[in-house]
LOLOBA-662379 format. One record per atom (N, C-alpha, C, O, CB): residue number from 1; residue in three letters; chain; x, y, z. Coordinates in steps of 0.02 Angstrom, whole numbers, plus 50000, padded with zeros to 5 digits. Atoms other than C-alpha are relative to their C-alpha. Glycine has a CB too. Layout:
# residues N
pt seq NUM, type ALA, mol A, px X, py Y, pz Z;
...
This chain:
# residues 72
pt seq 1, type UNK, mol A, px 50015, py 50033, pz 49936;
pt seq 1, type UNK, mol A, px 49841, py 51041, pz 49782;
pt seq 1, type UNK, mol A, px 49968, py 49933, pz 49985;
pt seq 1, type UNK, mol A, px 49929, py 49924, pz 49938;
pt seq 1, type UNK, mol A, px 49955, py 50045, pz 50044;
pt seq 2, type UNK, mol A, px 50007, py 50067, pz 50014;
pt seq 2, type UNK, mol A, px 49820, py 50862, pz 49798;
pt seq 2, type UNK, mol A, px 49921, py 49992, pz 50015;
pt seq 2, type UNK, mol A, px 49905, py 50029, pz 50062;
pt seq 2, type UNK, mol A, px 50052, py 49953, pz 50045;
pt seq 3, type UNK, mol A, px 50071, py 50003, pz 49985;
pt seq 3, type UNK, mol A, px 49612, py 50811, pz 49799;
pt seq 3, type UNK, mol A, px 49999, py 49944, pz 50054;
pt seq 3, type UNK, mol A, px 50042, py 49900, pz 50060;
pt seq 3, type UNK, mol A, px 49953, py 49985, pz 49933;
pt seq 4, type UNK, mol A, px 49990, py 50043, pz 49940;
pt seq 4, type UNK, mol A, px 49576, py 50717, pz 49945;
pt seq 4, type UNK, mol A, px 49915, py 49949, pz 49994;
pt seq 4, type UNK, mol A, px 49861, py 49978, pz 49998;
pt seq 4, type UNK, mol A, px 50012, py 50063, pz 50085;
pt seq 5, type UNK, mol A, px 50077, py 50042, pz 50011;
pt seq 5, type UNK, mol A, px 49417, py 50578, pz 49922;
pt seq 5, type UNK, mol A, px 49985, py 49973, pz 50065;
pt seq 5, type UNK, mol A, px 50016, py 49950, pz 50113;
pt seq 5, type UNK, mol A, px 50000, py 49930, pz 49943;
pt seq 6, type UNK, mol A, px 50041, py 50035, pz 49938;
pt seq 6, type UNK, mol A, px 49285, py 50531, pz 50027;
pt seq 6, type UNK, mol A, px 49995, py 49934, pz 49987;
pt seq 6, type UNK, mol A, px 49973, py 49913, pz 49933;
pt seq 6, type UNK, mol A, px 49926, py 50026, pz 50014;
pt seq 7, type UNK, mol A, px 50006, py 50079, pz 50026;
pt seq 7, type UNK, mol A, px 49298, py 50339, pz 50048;
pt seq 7, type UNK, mol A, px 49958, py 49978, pz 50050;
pt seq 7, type UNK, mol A, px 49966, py 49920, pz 50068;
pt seq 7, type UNK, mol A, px 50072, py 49950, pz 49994;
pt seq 8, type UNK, mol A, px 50060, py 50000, pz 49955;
pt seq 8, type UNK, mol A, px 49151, py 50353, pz 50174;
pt seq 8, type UNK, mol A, px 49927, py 49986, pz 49951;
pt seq 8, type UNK, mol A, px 49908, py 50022, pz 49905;
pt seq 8, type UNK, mol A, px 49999, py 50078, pz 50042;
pt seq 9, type UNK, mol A, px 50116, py 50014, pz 50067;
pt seq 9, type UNK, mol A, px 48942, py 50290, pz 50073;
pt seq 9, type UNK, mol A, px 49988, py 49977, pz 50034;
pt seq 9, type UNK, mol A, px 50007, py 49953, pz 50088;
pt seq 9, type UNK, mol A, px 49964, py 49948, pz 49914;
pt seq 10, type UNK, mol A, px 50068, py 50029, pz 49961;
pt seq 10, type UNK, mol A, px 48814, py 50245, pz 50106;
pt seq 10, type UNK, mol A, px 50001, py 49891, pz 49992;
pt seq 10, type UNK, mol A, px 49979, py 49839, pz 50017;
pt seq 10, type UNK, mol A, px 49909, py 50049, pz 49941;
pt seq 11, type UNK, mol A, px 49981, py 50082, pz 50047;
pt seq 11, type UNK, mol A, px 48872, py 50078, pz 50003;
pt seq 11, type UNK, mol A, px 49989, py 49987, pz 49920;
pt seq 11, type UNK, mol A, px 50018, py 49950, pz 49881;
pt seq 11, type UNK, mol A, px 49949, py 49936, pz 50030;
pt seq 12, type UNK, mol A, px 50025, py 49997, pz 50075;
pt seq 12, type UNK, mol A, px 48789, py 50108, pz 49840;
pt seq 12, type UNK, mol A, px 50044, py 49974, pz 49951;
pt seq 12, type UNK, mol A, px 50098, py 49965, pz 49979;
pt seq 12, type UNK, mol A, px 49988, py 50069, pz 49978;
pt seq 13, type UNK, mol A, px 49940, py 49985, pz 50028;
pt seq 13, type UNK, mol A, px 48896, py 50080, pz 49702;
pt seq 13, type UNK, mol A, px 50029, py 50073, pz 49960;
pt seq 13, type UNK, mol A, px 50077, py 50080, pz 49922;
pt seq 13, type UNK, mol A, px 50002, py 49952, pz 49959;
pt seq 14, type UNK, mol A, px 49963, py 49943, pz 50053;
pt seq 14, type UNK, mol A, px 48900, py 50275, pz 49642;
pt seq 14, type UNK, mol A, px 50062, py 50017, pz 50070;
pt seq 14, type UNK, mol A, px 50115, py 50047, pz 50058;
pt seq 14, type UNK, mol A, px 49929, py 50093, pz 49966;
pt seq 15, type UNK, mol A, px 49951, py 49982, pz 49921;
pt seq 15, type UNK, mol A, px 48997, py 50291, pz 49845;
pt seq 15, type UNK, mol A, px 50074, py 49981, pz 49982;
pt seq 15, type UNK, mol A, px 50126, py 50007, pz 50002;
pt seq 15, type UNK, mol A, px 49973, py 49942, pz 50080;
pt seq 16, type UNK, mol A, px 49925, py 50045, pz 50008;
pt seq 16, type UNK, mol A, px 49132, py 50155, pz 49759;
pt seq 16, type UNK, mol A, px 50059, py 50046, pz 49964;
pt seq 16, type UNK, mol A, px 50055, py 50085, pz 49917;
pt seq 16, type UNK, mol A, px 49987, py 49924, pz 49945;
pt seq 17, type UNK, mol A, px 49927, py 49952, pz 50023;
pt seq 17, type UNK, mol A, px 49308, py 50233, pz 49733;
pt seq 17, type UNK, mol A, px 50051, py 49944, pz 49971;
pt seq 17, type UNK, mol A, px 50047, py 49883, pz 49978;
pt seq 17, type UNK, mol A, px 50044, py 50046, pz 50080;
pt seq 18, type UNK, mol A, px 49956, py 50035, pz 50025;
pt seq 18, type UNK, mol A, px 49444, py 50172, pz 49650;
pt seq 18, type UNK, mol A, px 50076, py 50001, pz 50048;
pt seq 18, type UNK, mol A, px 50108, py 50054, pz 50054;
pt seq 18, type UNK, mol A, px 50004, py 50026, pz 49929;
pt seq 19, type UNK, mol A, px 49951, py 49985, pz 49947;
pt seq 19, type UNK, mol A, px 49587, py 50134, pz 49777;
pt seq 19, type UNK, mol A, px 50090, py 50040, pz 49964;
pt seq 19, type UNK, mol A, px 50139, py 50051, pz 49999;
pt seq 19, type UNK, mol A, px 50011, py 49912, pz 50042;
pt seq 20, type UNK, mol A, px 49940, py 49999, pz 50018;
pt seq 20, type UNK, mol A, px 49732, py 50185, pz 49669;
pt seq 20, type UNK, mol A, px 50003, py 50087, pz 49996;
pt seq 20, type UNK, mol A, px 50057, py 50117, pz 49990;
pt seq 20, type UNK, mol A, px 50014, py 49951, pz 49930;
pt seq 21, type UNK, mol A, px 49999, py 49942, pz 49987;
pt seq 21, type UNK, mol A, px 49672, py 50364, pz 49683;
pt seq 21, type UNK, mol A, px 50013, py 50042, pz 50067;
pt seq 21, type UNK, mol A, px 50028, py 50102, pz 50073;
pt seq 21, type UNK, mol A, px 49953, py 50010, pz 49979;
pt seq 22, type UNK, mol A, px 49994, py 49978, pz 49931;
pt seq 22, type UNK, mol A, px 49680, py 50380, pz 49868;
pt seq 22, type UNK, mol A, px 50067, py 50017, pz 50016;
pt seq 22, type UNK, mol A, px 50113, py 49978, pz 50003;
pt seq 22, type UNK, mol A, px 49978, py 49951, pz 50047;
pt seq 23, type UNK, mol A, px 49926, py 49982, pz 49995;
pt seq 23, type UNK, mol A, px 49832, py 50474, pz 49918;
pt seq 23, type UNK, mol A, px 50038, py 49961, pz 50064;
pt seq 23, type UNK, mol A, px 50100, py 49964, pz 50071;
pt seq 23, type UNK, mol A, px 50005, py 50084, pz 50011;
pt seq 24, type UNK, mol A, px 49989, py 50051, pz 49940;
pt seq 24, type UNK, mol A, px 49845, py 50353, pz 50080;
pt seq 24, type UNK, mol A, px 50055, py 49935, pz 49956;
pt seq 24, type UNK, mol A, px 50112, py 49914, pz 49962;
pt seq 24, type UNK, mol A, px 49905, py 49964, pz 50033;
pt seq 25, type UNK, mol A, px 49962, py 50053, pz 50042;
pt seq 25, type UNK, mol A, px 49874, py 50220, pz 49947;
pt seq 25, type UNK, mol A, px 50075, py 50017, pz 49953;
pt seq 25, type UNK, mol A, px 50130, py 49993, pz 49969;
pt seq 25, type UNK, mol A, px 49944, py 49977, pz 49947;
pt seq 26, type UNK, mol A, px 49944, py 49957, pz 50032;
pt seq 26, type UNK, mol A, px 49997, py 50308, pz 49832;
pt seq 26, type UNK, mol A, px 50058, py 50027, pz 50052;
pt seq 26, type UNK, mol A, px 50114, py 50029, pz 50027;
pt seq 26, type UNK, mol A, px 49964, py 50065, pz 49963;
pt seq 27, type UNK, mol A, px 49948, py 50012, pz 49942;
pt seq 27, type UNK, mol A, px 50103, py 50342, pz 50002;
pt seq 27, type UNK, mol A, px 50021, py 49941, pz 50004;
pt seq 27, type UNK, mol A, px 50080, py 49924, pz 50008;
pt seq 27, type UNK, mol A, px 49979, py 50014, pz 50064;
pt seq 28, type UNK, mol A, px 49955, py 50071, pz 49961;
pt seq 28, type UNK, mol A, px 50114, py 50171, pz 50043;
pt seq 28, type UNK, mol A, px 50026, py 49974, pz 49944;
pt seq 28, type UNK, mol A, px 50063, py 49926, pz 49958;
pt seq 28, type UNK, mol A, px 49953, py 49933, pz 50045;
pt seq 29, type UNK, mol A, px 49972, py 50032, pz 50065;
pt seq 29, type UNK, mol A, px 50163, py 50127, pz 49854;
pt seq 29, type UNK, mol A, px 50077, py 50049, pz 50009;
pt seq 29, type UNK, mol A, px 50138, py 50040, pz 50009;
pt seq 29, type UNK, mol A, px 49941, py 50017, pz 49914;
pt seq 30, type UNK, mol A, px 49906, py 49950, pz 49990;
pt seq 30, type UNK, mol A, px 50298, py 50264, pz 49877;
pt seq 30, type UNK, mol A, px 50045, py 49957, pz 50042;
pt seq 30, type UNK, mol A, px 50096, py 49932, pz 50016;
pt seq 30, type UNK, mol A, px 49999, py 50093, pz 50057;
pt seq 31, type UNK, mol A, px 49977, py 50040, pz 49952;
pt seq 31, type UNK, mol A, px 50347, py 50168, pz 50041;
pt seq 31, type UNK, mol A, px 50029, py 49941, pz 49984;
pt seq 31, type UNK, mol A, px 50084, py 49920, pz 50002;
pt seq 31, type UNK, mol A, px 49956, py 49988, pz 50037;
pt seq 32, type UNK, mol A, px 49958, py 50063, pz 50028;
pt seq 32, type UNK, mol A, px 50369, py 50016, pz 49957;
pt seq 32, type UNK, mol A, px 50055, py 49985, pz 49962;
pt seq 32, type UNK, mol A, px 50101, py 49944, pz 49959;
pt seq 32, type UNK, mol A, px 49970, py 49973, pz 49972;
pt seq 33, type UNK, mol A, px 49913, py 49996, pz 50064;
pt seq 33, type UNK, mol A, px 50486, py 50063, pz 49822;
pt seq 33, type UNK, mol A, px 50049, py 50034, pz 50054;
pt seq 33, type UNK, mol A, px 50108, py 50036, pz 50039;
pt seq 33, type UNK, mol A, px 49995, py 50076, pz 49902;
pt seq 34, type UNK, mol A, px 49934, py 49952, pz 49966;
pt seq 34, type UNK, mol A, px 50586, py 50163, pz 49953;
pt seq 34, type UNK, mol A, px 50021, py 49914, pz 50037;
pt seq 34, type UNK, mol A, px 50071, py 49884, pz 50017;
pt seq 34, type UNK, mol A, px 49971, py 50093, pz 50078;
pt seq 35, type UNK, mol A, px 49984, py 50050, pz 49939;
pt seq 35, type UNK, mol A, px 50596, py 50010, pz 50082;
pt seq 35, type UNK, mol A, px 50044, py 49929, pz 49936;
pt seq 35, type UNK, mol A, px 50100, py 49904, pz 49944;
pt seq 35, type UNK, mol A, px 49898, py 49966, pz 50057;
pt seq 36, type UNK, mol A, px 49956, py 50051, pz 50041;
pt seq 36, type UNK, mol A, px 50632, py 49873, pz 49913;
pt seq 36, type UNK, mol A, px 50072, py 50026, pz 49954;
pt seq 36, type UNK, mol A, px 50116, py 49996, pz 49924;
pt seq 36, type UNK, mol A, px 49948, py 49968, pz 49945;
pt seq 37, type UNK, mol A, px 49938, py 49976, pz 50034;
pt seq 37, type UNK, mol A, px 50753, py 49992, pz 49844;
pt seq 37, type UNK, mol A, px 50078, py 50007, pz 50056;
pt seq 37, type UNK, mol A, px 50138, py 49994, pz 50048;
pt seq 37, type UNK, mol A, px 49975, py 50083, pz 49966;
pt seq 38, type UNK, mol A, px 49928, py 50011, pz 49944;
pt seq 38, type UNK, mol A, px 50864, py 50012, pz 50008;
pt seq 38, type UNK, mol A, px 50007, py 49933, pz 50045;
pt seq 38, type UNK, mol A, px 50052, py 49923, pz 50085;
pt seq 38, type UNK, mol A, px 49998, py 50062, pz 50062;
pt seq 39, type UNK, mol A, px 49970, py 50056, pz 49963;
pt seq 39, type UNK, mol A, px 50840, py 49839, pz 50072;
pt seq 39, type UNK, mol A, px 50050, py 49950, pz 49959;
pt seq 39, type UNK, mol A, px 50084, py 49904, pz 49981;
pt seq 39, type UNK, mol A, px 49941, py 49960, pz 50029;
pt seq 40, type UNK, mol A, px 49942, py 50004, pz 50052;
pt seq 40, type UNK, mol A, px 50941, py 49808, pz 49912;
pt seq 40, type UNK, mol A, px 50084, py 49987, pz 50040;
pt seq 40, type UNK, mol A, px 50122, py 49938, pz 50040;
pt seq 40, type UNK, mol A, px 49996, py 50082, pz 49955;
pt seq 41, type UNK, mol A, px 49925, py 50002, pz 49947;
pt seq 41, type UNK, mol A, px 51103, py 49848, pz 50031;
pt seq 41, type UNK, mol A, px 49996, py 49953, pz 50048;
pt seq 41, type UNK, mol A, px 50052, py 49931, pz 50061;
pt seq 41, type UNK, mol A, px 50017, py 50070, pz 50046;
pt seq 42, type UNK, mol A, px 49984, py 50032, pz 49944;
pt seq 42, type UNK, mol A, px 51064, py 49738, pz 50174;
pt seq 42, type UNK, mol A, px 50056, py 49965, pz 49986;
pt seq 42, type UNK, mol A, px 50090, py 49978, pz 49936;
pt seq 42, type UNK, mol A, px 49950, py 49961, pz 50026;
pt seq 43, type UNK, mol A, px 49971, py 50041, pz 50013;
pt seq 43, type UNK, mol A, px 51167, py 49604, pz 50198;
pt seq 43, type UNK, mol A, px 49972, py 49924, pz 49980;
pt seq 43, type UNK, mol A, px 49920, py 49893, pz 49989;
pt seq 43, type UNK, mol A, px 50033, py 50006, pz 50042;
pt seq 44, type UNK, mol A, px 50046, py 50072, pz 50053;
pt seq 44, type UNK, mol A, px 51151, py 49441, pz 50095;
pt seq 44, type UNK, mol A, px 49977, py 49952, pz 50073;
pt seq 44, type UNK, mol A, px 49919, py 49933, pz 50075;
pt seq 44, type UNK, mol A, px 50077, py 49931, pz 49924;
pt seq 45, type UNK, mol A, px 50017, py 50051, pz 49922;
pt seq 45, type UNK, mol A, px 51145, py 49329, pz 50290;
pt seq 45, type UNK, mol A, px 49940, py 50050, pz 50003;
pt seq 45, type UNK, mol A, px 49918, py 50026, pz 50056;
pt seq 45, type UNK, mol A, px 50070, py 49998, pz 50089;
pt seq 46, type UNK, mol A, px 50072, py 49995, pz 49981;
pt seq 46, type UNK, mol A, px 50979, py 49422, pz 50301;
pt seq 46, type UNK, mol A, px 49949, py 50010, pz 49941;
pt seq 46, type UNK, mol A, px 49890, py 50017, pz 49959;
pt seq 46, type UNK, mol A, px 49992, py 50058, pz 50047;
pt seq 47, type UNK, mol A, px 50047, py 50043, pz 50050;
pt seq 47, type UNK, mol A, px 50891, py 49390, pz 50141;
pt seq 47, type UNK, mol A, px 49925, py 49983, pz 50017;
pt seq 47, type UNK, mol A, px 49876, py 50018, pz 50006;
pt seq 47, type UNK, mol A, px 50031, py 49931, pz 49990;
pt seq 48, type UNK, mol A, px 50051, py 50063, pz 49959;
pt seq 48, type UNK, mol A, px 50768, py 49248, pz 50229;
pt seq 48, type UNK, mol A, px 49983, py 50045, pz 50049;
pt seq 48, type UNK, mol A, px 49924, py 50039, pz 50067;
pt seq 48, type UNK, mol A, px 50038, py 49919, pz 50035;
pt seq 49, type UNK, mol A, px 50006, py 49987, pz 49918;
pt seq 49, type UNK, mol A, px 50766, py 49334, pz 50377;
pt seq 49, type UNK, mol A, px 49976, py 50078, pz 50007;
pt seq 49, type UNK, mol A, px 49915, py 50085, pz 49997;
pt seq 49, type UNK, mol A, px 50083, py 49988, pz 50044;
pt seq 50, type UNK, mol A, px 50030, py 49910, pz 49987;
pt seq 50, type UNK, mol A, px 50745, py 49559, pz 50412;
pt seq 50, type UNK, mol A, px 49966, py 50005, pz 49926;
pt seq 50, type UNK, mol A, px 49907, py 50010, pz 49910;
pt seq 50, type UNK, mol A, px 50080, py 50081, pz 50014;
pt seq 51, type UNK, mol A, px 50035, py 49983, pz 50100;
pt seq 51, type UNK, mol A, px 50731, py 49578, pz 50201;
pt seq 51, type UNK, mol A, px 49925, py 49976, pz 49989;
pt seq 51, type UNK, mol A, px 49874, py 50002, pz 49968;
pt seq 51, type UNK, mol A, px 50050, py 49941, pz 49925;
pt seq 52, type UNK, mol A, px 50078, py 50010, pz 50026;
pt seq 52, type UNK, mol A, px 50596, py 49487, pz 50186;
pt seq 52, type UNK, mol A, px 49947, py 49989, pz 50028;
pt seq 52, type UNK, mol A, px 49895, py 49966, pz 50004;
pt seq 52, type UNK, mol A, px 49991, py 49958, pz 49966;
pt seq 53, type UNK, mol A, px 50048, py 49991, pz 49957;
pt seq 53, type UNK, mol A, px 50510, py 49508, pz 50337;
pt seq 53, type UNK, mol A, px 49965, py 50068, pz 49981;
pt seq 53, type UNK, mol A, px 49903, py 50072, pz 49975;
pt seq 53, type UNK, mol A, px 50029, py 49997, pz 50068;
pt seq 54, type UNK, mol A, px 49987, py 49940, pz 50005;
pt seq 54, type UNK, mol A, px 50530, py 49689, pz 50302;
pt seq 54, type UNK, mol A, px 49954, py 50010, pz 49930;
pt seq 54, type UNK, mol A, px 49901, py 50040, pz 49934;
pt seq 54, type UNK, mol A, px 50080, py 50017, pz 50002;
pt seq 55, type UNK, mol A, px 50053, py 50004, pz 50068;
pt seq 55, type UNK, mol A, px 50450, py 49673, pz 50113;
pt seq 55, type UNK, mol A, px 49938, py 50012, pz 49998;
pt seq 55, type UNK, mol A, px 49898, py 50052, pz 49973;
pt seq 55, type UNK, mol A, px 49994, py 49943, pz 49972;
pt seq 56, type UNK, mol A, px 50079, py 50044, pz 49995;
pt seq 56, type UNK, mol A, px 50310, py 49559, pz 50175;
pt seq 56, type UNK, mol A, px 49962, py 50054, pz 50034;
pt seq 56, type UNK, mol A, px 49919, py 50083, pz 50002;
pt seq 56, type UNK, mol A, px 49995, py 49916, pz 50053;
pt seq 57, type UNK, mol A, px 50021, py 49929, pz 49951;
pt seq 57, type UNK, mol A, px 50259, py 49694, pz 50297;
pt seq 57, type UNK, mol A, px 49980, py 50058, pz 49974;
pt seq 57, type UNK, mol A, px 49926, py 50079, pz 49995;
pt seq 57, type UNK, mol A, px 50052, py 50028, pz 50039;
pt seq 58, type UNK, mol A, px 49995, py 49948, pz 50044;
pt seq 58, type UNK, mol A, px 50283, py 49847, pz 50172;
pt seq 58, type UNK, mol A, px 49934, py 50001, pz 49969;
pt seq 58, type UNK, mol A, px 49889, py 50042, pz 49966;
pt seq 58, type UNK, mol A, px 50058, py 49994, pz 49951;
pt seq 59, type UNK, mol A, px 50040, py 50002, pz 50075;
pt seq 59, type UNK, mol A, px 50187, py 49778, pz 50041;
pt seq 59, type UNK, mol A, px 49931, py 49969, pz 50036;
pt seq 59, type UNK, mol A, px 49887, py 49972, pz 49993;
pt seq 59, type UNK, mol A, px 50042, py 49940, pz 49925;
pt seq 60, type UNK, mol A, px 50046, py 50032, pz 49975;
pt seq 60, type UNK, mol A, px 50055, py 49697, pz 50140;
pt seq 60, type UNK, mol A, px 49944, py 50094, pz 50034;
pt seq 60, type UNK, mol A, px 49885, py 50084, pz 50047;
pt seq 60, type UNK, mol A, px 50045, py 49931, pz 50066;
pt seq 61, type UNK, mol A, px 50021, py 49959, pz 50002;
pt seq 61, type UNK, mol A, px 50000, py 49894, pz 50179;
pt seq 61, type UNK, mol A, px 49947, py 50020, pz 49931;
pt seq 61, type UNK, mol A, px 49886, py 50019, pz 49939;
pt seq 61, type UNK, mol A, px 50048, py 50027, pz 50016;
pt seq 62, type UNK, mol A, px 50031, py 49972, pz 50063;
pt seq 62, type UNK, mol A, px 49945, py 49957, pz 49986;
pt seq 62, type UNK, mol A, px 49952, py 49916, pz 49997;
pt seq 62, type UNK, mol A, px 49890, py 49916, pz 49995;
pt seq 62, type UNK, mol A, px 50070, py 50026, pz 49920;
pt seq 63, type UNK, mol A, px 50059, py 50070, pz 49999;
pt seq 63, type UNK, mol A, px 49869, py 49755, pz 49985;
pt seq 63, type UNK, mol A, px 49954, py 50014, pz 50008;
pt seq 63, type UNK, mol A, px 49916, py 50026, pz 49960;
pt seq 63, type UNK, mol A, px 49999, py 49948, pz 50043;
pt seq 64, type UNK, mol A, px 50033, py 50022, pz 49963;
pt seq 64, type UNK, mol A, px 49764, py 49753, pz 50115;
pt seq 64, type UNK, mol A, px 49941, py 50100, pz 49987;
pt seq 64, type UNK, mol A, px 49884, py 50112, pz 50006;
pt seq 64, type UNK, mol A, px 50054, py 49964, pz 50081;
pt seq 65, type UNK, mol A, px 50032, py 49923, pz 50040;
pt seq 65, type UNK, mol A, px 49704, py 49957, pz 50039;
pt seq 65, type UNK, mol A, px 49953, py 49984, pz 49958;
pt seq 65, type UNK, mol A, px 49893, py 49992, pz 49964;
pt seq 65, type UNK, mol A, px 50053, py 50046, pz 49952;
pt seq 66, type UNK, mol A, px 50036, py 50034, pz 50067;
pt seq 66, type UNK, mol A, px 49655, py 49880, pz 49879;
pt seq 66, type UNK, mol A, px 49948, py 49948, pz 49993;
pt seq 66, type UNK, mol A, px 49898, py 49945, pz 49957;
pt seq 66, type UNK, mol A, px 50044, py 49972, pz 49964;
pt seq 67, type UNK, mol A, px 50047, py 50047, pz 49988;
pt seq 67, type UNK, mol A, px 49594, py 49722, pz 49949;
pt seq 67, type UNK, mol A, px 49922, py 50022, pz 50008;
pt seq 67, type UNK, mol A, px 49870, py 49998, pz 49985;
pt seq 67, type UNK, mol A, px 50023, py 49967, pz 50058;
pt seq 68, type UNK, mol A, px 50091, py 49990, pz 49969;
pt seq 68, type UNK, mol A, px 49442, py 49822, pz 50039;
pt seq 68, type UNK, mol A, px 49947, py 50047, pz 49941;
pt seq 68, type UNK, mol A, px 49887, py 50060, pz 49935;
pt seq 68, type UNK, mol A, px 50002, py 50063, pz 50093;
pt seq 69, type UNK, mol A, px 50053, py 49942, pz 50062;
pt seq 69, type UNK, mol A, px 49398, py 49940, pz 49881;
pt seq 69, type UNK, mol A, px 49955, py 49944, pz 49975;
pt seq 69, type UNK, mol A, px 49909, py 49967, pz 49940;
pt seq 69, type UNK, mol A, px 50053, py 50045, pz 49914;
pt seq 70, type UNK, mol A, px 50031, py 50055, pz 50044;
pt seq 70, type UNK, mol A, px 49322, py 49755, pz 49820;
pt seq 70, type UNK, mol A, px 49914, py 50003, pz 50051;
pt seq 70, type UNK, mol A, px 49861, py 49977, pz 50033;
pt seq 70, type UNK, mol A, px 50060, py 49904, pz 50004;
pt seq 71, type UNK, mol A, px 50075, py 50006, pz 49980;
pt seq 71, type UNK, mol A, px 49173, py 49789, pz 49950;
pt seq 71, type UNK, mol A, px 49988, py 50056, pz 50017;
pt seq 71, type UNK, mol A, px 50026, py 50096, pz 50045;
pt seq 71, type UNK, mol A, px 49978, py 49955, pz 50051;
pt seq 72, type UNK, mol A, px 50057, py 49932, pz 49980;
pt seq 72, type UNK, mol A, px 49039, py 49923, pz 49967;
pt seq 72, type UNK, mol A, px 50047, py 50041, pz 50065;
pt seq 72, type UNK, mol A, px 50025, py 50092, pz 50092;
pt seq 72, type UNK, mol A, px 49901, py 49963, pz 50041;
């Protein structure tokens, strides 16, 4: 069974977690390879346009995860 962490402190740094353990995060890394592996097929006229709206969006999830492990 998967361990599930408290990413709730007081602030300390023994409270600080490492984000790459959180199973929240590790979903949305799954997510990403699923979404860059089938936007593979689109069509090339959307490239610029759904693809890489679609990416930016994806990946901007596990980011913005990681980003906040940097404060208390």
């Amino acid at each position: 069974m998967d361990e599930k962490k408290d990413v709730v402190g007081s602030g300390d740094e023994k409270d600080s977690y490492n984000y790459e353990d959180l199973i929240v995060w590790q979903k949305a890394m799954d997510l990403v390879e699923a979404v860059y592996l089938n936007s593979k097929n689109f069509p090339k006229s959307e490239a610029y346009g759904l693809t890489s709206q679609l990416r930016r969006a994806v990946l901007s999830v596990p980011l913005n995860i990681a980003g906040r492990s940097a404060y208390p």
